[in-house]
C-alpha positions in Angstrom: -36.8 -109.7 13.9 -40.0 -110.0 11.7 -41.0 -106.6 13.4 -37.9 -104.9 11.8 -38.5 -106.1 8.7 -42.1 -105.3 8.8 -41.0 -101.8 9.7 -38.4 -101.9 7.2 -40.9 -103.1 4.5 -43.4 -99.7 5.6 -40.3 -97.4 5.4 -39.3 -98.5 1.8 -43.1 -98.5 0.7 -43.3 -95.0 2.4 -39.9 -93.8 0.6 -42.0 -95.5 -2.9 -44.8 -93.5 -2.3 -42.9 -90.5 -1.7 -40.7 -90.9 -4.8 -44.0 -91.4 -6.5 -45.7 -88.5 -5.4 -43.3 -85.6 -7.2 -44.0 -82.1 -5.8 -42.2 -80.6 -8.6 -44.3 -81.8 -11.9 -47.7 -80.5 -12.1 -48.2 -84.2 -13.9 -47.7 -87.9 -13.8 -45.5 -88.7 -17.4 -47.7 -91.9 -17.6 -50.8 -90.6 -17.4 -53.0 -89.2 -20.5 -53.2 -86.0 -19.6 -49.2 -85.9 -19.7 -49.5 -86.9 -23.3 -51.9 -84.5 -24.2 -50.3 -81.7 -22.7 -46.9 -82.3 -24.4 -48.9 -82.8 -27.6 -50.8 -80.0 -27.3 -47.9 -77.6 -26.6 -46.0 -79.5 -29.6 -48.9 -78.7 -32.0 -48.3 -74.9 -30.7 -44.1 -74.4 -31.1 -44.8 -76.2 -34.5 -47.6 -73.2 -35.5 -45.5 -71.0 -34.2 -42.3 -72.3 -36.2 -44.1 -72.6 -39.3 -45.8 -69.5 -38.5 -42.8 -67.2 -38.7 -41.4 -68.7 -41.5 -44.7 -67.7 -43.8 -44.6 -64.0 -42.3 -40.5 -63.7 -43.4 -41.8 -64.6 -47.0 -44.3 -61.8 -47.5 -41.1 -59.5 -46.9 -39.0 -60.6 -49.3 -41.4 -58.0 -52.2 -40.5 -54.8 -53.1 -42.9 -51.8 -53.3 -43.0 -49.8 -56.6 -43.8 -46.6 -57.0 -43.7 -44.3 -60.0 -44.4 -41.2 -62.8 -45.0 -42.3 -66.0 -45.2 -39.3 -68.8 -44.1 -38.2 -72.5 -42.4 -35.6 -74.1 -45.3 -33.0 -72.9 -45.0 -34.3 -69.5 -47.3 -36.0 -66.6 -50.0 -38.8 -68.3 -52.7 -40.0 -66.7 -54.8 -42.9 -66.8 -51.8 -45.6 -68.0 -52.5 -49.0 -66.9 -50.0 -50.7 -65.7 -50.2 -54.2 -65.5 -48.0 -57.5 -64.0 -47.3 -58.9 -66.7 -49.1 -62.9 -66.9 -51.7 -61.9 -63.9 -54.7 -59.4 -63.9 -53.0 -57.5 -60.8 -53.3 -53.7 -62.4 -53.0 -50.1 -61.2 -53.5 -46.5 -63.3 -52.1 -43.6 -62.9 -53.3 -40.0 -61.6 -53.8 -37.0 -62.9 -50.0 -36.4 -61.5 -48.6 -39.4 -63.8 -47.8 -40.6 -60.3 -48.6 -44.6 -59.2 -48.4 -47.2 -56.1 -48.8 -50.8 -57.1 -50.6 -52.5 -55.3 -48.5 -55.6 -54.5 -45.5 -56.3 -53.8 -43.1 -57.2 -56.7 -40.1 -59.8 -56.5 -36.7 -59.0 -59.1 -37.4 -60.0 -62.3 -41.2 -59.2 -62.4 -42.2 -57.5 -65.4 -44.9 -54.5 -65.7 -46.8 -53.7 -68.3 -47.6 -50.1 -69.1 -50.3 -49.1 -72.0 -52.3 -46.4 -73.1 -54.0 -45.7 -76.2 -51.7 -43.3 -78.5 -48.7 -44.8 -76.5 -46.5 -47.5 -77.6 -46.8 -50.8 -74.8 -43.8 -50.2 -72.5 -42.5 -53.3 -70.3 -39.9 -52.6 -67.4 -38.4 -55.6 -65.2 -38.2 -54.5 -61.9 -35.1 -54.3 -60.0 -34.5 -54.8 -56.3 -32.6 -51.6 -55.9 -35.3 -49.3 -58.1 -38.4 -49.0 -55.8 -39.2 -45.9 -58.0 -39.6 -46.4 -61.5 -39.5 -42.9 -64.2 -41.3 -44.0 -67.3 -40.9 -42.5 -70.6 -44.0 -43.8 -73.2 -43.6 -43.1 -77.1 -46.2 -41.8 -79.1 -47.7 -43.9 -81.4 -50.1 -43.0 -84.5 -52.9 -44.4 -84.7 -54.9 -44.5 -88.3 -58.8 -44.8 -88.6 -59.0 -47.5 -91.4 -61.9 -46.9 -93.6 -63.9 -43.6 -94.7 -67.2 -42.7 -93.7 -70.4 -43.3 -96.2 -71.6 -39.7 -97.3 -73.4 -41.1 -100.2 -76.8 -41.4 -98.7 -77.9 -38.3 -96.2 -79.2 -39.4 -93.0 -82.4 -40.2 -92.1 -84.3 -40.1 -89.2 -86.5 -43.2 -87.8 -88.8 -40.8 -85.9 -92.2 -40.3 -87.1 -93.1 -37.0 -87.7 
């Protein structure tokens, strides 16, 4: 009888072992390198969560384009500005412009030129193209030159 239950004893440490030994997990789930590995690929669906989130917010910006002119037509060389930042763009010789970042609803550009009134335009989400119209402005030169004493030159002679 103490055979049998010898024998018995070896099966059920054999069925242990077996039950121990798990052919389908590459890993032991109490060892370190278990932790590490679900740690590892944690850190990774985590970056890649996070990840996708930051890409979704750099589309929510609308590129502008535009022509900015006057009453004679096409000017170049407007800045136009955002308005609180030093992000800035000119025009061409076309009056035509890109800016250069992309502009949530309610931003506010900025366009000036010298002989032009200042012109700001909040942007709208359904206007990606924006038709300026600047005002002309006068501009007076304060003072009167000084013909009183001819001119002189510092050169000797």
């Amino acid at each position: 009888m103490s055979q049998k239950k010898n024998d018995l004893k070896k099966s059920q440490i054999e069925k242990k072992s077996l039950i121990n030994k798990n052919d389908y997990w590459p890993f032991d789930l109490d060892t370190q390198s278990a932790k590490k590995t679900i740690s590892f690929l944690s850190i990774i669906m985590m970056t890649l969560f996070f990840s996708s989130n930051l890409l979704a917010q750099n589309n929510t910006g609308t590129e502008v384009k535009g022509i900015v002119s006057d009453e004679n037509g096409p000017v170049d060389q407007v800045t136009i500005t955002l308005k609180g930042t030093d992000t800035r763009t000119i025009t061409d010789k076309k009056g035509m412009f890109t800016f250069p970042q992309t502009l949530k609803e309610k931003d506010v550009l900025v366009f000036s030129h010298l002989g032009y009134h200042a012109r700001e335009i909040k942007i709208d989400k359904n206007a990606p193209f924006i038709e300026v119209e600047l005002a002309s402005e006068t501009v007076q030169i304060l003072g009167a030159l000084q013909s009183d004493k001819p001119y002189k030159s510092k050169r000797k002679k």
